[in-house]
C-alpha positions in Angstrom: 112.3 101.6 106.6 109.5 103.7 107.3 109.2 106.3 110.1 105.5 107.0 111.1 104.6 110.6 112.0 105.5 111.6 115.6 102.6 112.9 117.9 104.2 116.0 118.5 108.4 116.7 119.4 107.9 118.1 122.6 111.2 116.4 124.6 113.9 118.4 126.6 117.0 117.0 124.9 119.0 119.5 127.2 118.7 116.8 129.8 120.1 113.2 130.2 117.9 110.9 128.2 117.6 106.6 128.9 118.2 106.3 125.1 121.2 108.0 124.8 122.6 107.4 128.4 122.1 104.1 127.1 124.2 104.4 124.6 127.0 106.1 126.2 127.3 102.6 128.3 127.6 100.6 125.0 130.4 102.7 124.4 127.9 104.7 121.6 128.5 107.8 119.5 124.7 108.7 119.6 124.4 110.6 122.6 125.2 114.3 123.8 127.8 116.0 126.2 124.6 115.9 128.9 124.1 112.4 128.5 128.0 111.6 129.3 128.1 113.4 131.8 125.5 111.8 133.6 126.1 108.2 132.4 129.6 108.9 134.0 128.3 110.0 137.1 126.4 106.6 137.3 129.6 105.0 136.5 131.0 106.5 139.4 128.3 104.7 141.8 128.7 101.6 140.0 131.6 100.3 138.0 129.5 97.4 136.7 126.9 99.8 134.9 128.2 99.4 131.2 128.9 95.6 132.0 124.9 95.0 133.0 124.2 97.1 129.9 126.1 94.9 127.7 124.4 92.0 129.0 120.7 93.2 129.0 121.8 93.8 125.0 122.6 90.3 124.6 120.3 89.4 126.3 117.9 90.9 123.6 119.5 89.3 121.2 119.5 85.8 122.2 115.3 86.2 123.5 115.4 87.2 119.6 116.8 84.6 118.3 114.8 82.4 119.7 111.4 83.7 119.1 112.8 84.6 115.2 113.8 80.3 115.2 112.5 78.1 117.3 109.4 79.8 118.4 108.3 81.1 114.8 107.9 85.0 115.3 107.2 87.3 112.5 106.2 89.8 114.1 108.2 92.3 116.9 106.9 95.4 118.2 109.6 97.0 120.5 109.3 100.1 122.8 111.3 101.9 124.2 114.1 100.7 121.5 116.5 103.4 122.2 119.1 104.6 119.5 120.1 101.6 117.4 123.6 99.6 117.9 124.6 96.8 115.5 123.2 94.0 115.5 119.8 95.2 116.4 116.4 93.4 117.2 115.3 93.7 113.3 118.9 92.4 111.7 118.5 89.1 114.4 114.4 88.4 113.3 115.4 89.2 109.6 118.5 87.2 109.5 116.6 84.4 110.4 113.0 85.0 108.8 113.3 88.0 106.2 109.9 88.5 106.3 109.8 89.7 109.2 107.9 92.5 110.4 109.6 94.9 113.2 108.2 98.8 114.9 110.4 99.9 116.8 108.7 103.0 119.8 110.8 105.6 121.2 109.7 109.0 122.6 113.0 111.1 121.7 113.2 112.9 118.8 117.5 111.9 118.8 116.7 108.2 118.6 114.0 108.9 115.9 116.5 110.7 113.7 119.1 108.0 114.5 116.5 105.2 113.6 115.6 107.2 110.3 119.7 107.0 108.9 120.5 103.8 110.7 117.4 100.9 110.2 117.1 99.0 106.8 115.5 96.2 106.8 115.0 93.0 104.0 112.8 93.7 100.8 110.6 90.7 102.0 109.9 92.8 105.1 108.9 95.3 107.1 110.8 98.0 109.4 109.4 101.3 111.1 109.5 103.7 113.5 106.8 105.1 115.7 107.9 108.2 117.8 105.7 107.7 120.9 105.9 107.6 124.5 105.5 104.5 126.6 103.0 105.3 128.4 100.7 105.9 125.4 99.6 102.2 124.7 96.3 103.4 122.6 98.8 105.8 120.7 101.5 102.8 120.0 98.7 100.0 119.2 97.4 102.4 116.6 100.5 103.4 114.8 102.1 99.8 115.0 98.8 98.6 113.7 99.9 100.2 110.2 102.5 97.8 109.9 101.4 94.5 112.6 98.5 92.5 112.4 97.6 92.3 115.8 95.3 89.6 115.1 98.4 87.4 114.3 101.3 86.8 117.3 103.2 89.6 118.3 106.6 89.8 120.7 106.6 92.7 122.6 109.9 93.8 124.0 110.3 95.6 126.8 114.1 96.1 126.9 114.6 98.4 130.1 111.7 99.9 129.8 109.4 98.8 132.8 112.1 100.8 135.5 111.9 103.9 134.0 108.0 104.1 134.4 106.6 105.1 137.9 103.5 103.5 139.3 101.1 105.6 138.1 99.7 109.3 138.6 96.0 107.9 140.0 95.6 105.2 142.8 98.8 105.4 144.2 100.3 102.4 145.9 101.6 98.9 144.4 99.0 98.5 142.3 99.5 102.4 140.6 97.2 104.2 138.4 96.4 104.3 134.5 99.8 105.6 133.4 102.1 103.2 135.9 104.1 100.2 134.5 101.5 97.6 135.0 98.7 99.2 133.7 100.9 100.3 130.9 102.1 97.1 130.2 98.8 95.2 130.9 97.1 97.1 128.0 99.7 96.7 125.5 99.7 92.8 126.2 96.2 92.7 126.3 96.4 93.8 122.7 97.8 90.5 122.1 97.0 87.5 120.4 97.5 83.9 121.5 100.8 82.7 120.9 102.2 86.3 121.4 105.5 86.4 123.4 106.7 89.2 126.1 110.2 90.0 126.2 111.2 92.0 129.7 113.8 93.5 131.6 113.6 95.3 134.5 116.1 96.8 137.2 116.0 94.6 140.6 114.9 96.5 143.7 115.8 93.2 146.3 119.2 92.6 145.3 121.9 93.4 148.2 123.3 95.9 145.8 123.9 99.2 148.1 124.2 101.4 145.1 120.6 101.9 143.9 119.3 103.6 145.9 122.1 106.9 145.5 120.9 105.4 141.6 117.6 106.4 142.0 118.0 109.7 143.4 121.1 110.5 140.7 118.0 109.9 138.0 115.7 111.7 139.8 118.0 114.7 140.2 118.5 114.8 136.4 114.9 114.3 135.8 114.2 110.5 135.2 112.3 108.3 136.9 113.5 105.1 138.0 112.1 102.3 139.7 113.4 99.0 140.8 110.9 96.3 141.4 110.9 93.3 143.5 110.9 89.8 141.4 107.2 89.7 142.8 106.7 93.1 141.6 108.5 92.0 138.1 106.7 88.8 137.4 103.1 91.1 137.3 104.1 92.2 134.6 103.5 88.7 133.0 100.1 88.2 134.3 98.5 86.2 131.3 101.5 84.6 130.6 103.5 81.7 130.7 107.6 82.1 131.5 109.6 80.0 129.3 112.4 78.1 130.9 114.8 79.0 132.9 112.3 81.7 134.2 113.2 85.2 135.3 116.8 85.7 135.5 119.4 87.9 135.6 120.1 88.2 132.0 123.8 86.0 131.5 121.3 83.3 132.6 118.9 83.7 129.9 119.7 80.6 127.6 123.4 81.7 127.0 123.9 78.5 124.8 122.0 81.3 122.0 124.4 83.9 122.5 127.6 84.8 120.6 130.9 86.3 121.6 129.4 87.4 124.8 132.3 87.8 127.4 130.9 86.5 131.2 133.0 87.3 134.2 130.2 86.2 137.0 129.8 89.7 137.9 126.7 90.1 139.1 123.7 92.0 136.9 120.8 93.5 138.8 118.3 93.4 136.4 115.7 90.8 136.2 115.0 88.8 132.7 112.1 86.9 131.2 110.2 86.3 128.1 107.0 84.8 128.2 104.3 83.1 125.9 100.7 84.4 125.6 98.2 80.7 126.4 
């Protein structure tokens, strides 16, 4: 696996990070005594939290699958991968294709020196790491370019990404400036050849689910943005592309004939889930 130089190191690990708060609710070794803490306090506000991150991890997995098989992807570019758990996106598109090519982006130094001991991928190949922060398309499109052909399809994931990016420092509003979601994640699809996929999750802001909003000001009180979103405001974000069937859903409803072992209850998730294909 290669691991492409970092920009610079500048993150503040002495406070709760997604990645690693992440973790803790897969039941993870790869996060810190700050990171518990705060994951447990979230737990506290909602039971269901590791549950819904179980799910949007399978979830993963089975939109993998499918673009690795049926939809003939060899090529996955996934930000804001977070520290790796087993099986993770690469093992899925290599099992099936071992020539695929995976980057994974993350902008904490933690899941880059996870990522360094813990990703191998096949000989036929490729696997890397790209320590850089979402909202840096220009920056991610040029280090992934060392290792994608961005001329060829792509899958972008977006994993639980899109709710930890504000709307934007300029223009305010829905539509949010150069930095917010949208225009984050316009650019990077942009970037994108026909036949390219989209892969997204992102927290629901419309579900009767009381809880969020204490949620959003827990994250914002440890430092981390978070932003529900509207299905409205969550199918913008696939703008240029066409949803594959059965649409945006919450994730156990994302073609759960693809999944394996996954353990359903009907407890509801409150995340919305789609992937999409670039016409």
């Amino acid at each position: 696996m290669a691991v492409l130089p970092p920009d610079d190191d500048g993150v503040d690990t002495g406070r709760p990070h997604p990645a690693r708060v992440y973790d803790y609710f897969l039941g993870g070794s790869h996060h810190g005594p700050v990171d518990a803490e705060f994951g447990a306090r979230i737990v506290e506000l909602d039971p269901t939290a590791p549950y819904g991150a179980r799910h949007n991890r399978w979830f993963m997995q089975r939109a993998t699958r499918h673009l690795a098989g049926a939809a003939g992807m060899r090529q996955f570019l996934d930000v804001g991968s977070g520290i790796p758990t087993e099986p993770n996106l690469h093992r899925i598109a290599q099992g099936i294709a071992p020539e695929a090519r995976v980057v994974y982006v993350d902008h904490d130094p933690i899941v880059r020196a996870h990522a360094a001991g813990l990703l191998d991928g096949t000989g036929a190949g490729a696997t890397a790491f790209v320590e850089a922060d979402a909202r840096e398309p220009e920056l991610i499109l040029e280090r992934a370019a060392e290792v994608l052909d961005f001329t060829r399809p792509v899958a972008l994931s977006l994993i639980a990404l899109t709710h930890f990016l504000g709307d934007g420092s300029e223009g305010g509003g829905e539509e949010g400036g150069a930095d917010g979601a949208h225009a984050v994640v316009a650019r990077l699809t942009a970037a994108l050849a026909p036949g390219s996929h989209l892969v997204l999750s992102q927290l629901a802001g419309d579900e009767d689910t009381a809880w969020v909003g204490e949620a959003v000001d827990r994250y914002t009180s440890g430092g981390v943005t978070l932003v529900p979103r509207s299905r409205a405001a969550t199918e913008r974000f696939f703008d240029g592309f066409t949803l594959l069937d059965p649409g945006l859903v919450q994730p156990p409803d994302w073609r759960p004939g693809l999944g394996v072992g996954e353990v359903r209850d009907g407890t509801r998730v409150p995340l919305y889930a789609g992937v999409g294909r670039k016409a």
